[in-house]
C-alpha positions as semicolon CSV with decimal commas, in nm:
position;residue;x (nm);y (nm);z (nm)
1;X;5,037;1,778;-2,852
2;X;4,868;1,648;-2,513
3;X;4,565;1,484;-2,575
4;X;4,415;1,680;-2,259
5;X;4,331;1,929;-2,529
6;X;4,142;1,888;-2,827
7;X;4,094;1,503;-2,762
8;X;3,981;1,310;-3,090
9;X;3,920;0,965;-3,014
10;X;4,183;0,753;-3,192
11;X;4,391;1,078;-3,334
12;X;4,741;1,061;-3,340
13;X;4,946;1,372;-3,225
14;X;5,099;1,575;-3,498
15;X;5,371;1,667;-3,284
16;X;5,673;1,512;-3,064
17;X;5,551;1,425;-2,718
18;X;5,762;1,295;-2,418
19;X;5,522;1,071;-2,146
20;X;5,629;1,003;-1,820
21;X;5,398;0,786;-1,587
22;X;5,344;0,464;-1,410
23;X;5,659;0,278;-1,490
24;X;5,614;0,434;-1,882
25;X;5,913;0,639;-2,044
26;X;5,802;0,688;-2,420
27;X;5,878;0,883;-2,705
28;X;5,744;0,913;-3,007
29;X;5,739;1,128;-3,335
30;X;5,288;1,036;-3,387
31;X;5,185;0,923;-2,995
32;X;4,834;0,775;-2,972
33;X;4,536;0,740;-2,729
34;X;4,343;0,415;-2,627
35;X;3,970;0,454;-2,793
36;X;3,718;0,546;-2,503
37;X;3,489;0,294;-2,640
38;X;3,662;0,020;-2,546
39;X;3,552;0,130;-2,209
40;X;3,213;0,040;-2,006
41;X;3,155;0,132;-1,677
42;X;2,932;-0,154;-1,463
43;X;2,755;0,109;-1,226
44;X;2,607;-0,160;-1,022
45;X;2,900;-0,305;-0,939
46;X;3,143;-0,009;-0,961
47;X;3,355;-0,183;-1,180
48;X;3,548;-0,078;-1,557
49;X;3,558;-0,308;-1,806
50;X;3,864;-0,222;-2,078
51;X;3,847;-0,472;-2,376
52;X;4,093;-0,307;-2,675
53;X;4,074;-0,486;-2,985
54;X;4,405;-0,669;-3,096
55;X;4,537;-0,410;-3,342
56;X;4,594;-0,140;-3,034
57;X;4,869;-0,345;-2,914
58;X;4,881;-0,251;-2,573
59;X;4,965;-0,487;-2,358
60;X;4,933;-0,282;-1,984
61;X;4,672;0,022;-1,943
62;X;4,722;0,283;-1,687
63;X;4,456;0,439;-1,470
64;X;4,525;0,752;-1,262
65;X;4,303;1,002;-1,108
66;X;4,395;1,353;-1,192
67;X;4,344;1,696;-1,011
68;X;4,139;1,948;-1,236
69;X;4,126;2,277;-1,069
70;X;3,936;2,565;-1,232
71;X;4,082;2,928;-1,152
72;X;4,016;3,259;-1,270
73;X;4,298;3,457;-1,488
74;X;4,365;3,756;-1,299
75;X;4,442;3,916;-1,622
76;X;4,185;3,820;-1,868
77;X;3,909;3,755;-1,624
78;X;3,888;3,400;-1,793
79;X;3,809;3,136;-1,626
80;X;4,140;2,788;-1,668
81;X;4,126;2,472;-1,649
82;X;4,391;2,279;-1,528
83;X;4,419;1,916;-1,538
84;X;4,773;1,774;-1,345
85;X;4,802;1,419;-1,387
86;X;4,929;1,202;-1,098
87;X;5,094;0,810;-1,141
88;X;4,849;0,576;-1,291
89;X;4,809;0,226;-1,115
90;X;4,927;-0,016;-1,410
91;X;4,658;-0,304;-1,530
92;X;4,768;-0,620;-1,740
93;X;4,531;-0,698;-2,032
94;X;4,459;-1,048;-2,079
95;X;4,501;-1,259;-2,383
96;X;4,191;-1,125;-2,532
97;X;4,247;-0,715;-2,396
98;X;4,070;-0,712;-2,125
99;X;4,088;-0,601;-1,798
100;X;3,913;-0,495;-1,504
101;X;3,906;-0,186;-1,279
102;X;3,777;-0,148;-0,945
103;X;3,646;0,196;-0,878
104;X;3,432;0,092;-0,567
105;X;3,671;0,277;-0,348
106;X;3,596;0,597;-0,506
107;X;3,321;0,858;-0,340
108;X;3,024;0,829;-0,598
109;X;2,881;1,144;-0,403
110;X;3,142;1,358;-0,662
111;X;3,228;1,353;-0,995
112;X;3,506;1,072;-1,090
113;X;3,782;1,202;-1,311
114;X;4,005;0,950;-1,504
115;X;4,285;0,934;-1,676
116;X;4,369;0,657;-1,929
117;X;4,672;0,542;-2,135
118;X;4,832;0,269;-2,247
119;X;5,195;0,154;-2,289
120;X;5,179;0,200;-2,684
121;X;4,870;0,415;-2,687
122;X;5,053;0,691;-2,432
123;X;4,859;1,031;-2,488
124;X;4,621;1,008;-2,229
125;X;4,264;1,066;-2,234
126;X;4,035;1,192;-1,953
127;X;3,703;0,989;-1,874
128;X;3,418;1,122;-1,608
129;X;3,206;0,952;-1,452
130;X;2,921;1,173;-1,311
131;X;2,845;1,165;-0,953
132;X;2,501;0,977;-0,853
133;X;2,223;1,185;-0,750
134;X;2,172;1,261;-0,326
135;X;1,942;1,553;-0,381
136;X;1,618;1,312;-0,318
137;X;1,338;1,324;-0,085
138;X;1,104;1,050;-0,068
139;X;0,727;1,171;-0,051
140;X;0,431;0,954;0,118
141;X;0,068;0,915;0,024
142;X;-0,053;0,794;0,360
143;X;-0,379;0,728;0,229
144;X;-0,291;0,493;-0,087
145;X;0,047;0,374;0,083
146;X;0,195;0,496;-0,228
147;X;0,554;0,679;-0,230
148;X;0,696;0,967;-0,475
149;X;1,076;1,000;-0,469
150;X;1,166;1,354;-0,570
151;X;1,460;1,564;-0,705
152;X;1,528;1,856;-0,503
153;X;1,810;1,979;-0,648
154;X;1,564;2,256;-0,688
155;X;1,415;2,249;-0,395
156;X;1,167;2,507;-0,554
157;X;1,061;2,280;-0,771
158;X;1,081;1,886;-0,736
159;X;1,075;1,625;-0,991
160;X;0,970;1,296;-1,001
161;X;1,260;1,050;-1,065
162;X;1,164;0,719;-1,213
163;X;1,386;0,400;-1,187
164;X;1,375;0,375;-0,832
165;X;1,387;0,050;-0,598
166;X;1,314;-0,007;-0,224
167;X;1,376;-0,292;0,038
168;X;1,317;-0,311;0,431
169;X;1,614;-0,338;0,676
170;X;1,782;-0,630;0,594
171;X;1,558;-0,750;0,280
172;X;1,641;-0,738;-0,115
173;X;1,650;-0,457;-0,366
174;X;1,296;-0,463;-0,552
175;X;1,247;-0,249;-0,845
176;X;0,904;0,036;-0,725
177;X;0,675;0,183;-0,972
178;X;0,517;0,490;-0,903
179;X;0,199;0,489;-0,767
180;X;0,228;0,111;-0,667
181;X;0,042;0,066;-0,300
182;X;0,220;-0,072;-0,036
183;X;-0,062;-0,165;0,183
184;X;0,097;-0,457;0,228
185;X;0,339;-0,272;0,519
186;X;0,002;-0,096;0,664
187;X;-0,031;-0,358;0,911
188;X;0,250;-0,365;1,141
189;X;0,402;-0,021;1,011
190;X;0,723;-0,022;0,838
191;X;1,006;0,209;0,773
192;X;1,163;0,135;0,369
193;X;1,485;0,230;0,191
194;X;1,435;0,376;-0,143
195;X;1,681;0,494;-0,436
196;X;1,719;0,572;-0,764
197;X;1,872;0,203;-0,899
198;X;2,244;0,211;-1,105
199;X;2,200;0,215;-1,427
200;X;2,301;-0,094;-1,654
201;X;2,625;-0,113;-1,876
202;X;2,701;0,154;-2,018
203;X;2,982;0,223;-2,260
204;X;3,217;0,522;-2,281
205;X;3,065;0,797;-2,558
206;X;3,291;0,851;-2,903
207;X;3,251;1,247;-2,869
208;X;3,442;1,447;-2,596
209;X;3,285;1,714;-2,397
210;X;3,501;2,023;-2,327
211;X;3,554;2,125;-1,937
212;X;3,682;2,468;-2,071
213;X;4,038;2,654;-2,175
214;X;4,329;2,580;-2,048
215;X;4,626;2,846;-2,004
216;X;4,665;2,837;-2,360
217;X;4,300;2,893;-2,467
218;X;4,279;2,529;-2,566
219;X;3,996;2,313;-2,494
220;X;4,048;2,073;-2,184
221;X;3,772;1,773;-2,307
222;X;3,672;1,458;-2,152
223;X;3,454;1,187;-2,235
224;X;3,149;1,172;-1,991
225;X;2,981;0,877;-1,910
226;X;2,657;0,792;-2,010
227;X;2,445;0,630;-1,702
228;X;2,455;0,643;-1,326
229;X;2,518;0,510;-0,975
230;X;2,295;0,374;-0,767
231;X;2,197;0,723;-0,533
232;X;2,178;0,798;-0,211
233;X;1,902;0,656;-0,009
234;X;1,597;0,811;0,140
235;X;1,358;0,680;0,371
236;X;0,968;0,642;0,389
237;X;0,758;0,531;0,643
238;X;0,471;0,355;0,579
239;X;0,252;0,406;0,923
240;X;0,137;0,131;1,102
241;X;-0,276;0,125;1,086
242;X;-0,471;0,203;1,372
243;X;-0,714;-0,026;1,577
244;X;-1,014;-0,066;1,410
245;X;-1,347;0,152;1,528
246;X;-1,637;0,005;1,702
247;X;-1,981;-0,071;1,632
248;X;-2,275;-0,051;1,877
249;X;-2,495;-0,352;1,829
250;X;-2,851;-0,371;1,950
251;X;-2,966;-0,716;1,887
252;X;-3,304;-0,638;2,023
253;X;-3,401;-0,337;1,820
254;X;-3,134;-0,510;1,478
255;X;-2,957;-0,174;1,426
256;X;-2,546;-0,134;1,402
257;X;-2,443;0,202;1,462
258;X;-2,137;0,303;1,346
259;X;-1,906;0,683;1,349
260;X;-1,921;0,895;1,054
261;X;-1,571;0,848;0,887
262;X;-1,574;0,454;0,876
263;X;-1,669;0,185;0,628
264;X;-1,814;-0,163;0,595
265;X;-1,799;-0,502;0,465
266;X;-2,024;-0,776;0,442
267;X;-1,921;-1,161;0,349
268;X;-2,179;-1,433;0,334
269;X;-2,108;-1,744;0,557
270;X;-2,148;-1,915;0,134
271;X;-1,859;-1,684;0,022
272;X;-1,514;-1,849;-0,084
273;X;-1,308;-1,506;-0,084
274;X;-1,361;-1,164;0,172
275;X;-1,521;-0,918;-0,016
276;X;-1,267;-0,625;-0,107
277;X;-1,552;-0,317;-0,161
278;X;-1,630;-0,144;0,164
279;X;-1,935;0,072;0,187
280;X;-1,902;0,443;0,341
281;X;-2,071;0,577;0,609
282;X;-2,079;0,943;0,546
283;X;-2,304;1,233;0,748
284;X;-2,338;1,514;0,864
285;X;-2,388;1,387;1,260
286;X;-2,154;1,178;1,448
287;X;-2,331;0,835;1,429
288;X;-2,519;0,668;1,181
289;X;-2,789;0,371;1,274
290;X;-2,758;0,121;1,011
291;X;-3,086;-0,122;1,023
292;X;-2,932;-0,492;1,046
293;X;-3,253;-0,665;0,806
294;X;-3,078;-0,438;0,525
295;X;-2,737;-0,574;0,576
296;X;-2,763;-0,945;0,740
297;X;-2,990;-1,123;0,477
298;X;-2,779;-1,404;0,612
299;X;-2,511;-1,577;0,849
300;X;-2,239;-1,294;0,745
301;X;-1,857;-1,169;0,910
302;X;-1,933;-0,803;0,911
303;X;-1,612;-0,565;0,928
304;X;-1,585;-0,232;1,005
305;X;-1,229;0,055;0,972
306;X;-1,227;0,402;0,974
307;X;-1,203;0,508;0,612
308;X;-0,845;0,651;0,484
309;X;-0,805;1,009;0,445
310;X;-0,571;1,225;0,274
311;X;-0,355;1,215;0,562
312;X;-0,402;0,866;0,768
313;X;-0,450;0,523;0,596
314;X;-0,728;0,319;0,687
315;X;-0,721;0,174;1,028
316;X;-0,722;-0,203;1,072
317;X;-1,050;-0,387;1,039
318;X;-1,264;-0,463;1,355
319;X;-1,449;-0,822;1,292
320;X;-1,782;-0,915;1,370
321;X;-1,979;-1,273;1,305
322;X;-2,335;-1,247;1,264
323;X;-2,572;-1,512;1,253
324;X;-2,841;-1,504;1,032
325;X;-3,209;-1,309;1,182
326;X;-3,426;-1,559;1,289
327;X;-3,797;-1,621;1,165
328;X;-4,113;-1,742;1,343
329;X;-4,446;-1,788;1,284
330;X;-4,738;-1,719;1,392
331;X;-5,069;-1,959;1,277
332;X;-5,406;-2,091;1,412
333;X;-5,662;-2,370;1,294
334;X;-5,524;-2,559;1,015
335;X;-5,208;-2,426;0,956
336;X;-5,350;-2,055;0,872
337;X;-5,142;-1,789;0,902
338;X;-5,239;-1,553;1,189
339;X;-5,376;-1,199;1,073
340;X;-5,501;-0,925;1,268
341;X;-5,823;-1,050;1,312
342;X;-5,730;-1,367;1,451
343;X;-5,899;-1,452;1,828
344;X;-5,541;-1,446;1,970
345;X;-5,646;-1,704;2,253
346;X;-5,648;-1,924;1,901
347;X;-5,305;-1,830;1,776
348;X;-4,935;-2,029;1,835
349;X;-4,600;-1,911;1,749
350;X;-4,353;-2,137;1,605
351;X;-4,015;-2,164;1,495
352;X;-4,085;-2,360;1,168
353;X;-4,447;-2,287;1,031
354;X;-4,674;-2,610;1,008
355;X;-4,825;-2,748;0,738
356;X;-5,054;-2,952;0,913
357;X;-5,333;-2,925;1,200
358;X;-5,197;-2,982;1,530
359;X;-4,893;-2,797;1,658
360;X;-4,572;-2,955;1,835
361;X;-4,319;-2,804;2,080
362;X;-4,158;-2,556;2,084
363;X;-4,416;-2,319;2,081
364;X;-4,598;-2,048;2,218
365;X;-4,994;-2,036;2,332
366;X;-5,249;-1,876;2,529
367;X;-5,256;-2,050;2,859
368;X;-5,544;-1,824;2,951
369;X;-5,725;-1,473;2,993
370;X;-5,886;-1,239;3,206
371;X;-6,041;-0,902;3,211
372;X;-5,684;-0,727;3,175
373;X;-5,464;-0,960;3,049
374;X;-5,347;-1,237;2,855
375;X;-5,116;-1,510;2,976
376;X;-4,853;-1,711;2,748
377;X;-4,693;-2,026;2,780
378;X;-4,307;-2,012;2,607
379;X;-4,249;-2,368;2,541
380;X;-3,905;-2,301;2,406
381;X;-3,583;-2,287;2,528
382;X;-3,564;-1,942;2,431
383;X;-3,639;-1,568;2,516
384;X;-3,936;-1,458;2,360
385;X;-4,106;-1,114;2,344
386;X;-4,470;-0,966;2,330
387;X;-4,567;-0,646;2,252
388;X;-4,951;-0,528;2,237
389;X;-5,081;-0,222;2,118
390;X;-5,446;-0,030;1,997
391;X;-5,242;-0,010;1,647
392;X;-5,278;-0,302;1,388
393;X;-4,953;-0,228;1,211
394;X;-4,676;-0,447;1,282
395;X;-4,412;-0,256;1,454
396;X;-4,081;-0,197;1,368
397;X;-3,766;-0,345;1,520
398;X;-3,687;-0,097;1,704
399;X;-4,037;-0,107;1,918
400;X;-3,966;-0,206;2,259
401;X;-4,151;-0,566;2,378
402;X;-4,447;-0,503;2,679
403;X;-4,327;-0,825;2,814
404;X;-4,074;-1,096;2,804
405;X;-4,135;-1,442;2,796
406;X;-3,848;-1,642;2,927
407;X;-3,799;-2,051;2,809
408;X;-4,007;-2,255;2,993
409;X;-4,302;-2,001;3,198
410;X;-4,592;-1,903;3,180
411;X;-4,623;-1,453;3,171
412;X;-4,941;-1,233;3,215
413;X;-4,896;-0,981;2,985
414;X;-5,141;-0,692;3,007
415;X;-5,424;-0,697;2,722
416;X;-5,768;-0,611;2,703
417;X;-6,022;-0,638;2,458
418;X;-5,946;-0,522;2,068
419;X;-5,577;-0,478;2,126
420;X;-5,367;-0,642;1,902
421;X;-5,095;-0,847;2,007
422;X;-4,770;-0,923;1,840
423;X;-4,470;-1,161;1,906
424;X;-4,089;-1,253;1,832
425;X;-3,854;-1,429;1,917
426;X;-3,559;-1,161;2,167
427;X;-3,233;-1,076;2,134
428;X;-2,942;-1,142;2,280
429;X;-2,613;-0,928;2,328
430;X;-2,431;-1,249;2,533
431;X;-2,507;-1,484;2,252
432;X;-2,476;-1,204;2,010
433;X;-2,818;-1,343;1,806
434;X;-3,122;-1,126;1,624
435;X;-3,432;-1,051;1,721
436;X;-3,711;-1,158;1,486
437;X;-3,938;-0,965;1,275
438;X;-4,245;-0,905;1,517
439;X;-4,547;-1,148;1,380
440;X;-4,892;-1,081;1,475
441;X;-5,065;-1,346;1,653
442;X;-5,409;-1,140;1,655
443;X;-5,630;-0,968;1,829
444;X;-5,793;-0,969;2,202
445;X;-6,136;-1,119;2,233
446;X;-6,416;-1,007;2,423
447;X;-6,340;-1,190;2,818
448;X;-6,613;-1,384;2,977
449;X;-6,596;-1,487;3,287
450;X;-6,785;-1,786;3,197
């Protein structure tokens, strides 16, 4: 009986077969077949392990690779199997069974049909070894820097395969979960390999699967390996960020605007790490004017992308170093702290306040007044601002100065009687430093000529 049909692992034939193969002339009244566990397929390596145990007695194992054609009976309409086996390339087993089979030079893109036997064990059996999986296409979440890798077999409808690995041109295989970023290529772009990985070890199963009839109407089985190759692999391309947006600083007025679509980060000057959370900057117009007193409470590195969306990854960061906003003061007398009904010919502005009478360069005074203005002294070697107005509520940043003081003059500013007059220290877009809060230094007095 050949074993082709009906194949029981370990049966003996009931009836008198005569095999011819690979160097093999045998007869024998009960021929029997090698046990298909005693084979494991390595799919990493593409190798076949054979280890019989000692009571099989074979001492050489043949491997062939047989031609199965399916055709349909022109009579019955049924479709038959036929399995013609070719001359099997002989293998010694070693002292403890074994041997090894290289099947590397075999197309994994197909379906691998064996045939085994051995020179006692000569009914053959047939082993196949399924044909990795090339029906893959590798899906990218440009936003998360994340990558699917799909089954389209049914192109219809795609699965997810799991077990997959990746590596860059010439790098290493590394094992990918899904949904694991890989922000880390974002930078400079990159282009990776992915597949489905080979399975492990896997040994041949006891139970035979039948390919269909033969002439006869007798079942043509073979043992099918469990596991799989390594597939086919697909590529995904991980795009390279774009340059990071701009902001628009005004150090005079302390605002940062920024384009709707992008996102911020602050990091104190203290801070040992860069702070990871990013805040949005979402509206409905095309800028948004961020007030800097809100955001640099102190020396900082401000950064600024355009935020990901569901089809671009965030662009790379555009850096910034602020210092922290300057202070001054503004006192009279003793020490006091100017208000608005301070005789402003009375007040000086300082960098530091005083605790003490008496002030001490750098500063700011009066030098002197007449009927339509006041004129100040800037002791410092800084750019100072006044700005004077009927109001008595400190004005915003964003007020433009009446005058500037430069370091080291004296400036007529334009003032008469019960205007109030307030002062701060300028900003500066070469040095890239705040303005200060505007302090009041007081109010106009009454001129006499006297």
């Amino acid at each position: 009986m050949n074993l082709w049909k009906k194949v029981m692992l370990g049966a003996a034939a009931v009836a008198f077969t005569t095999v011819v193969s690979a160097g093999v002339n045998a007869s024998s009244a009960e021929a029997s077949s090698m046990n298909a566990k005693d084979i494991t397929v390595d799919y990493a390596n593409q190798q076949l392990t054979i280890k019989e145990s000692s009571t099989t007695k074979d001492t050489k194992i043949y491997v062939s690779v047989p031609t199965i054609s399916v055709k349909t009976d022109k009579t019955t309409g049924d479709s038959v199997v036929t399995v013609k086996e070719k001359t099997g390339t002989e293998y010694d087993l070693s002292s403890t069974y074994t041997a090894t089979v290289d099947i590397s030079s075999y197309a994994v893109t197909k379906d691998i049909y064996l045939s085994f036997k051995g020179n006692k064990n000569t009914d053959s059996i047939l082993v196949k070894i399924p044909a990795a999986n090339t029906k893959l296409k590798a899906v990218v979440d440009a936003a998360e820097a994340t990558v699917t890798i799909n089954d389209v077999t049914d192109s219809k409808n795609p699965t997810e395969v799991t077990g997959t690995e990746y590596c860059t041109t010439n790098g290493t295989w590394t094992t990918y979960t899904s949904g694991t970023s890989l922000s880390d290529y974002m930078k400079l772009g990159a282009t990776l390999r992915f597949r489905v990985s080979a399975s492990t070890s896997a040994t041949i199963p006891t139970t035979a699967t039948s390919l269909g009839n033969d002439a006869n109407g007798d079942s043509v089985d073979a043992y099918v390996a469990t596991g799989h190759f390594a597939s086919n692999e697909v590529k995904a391309k991980i795009s390279k960020a774009a340059n990071g947006p701009k902001a628009t600083i005004d150090y005079s007025a302390r605002t940062i605007k920024l384009a709707t679509g992008t996102e911020y980060r602050v990091t104190l000057g203290t801070a040992k790490t860069v702070t990871t959370t990013y805040t949005a900057v979402s509206t409905s117009e095309k800028t948004v004017t961020l007030s800097a007193d809100s955001i640099v409470t102190a020396a900082c590195e401000f950064d600024v992308r355009t935020a990901a969306t569901s089809a671009k990854p965030a662009s790379l960061i555009t850096e910034y170093s602020f210092e922290a906003i300057p202070v001054v003061y503004a006192q009279y007398a003793s020490a006091k702290a100017a208000t608005t009904s301070t005789d402003v010919t009375t007040a000086t502005v300082l960098t530091s306040a005083s605790t003490a009478a008496g002030y001490k360069a750098p500063y700011i005074t009066v030098a002197s007044q007449d009927a339509k203005s006041v004129s100040f002294t800037n002791s410092t070697d800084d750019v100072y601002e006044i700005y004077v107005s009927s109001d008595s509520t400190t004005p915003a940043s964003t007020q433009k100065a009446t005058a500037t003081l430069k370091a080291g003059t004296t400036t007529a500013v334009k003032a008469t009687e019960g205007q109030y007059v307030f002062a701060r220290k300028a900003g500066d877009k070469t040095a890239m430093t705040w303005s200060s809060a505007y302090v009041v230094m007081g109010v106009v007095p009454a001129y006499s000529a006297e």
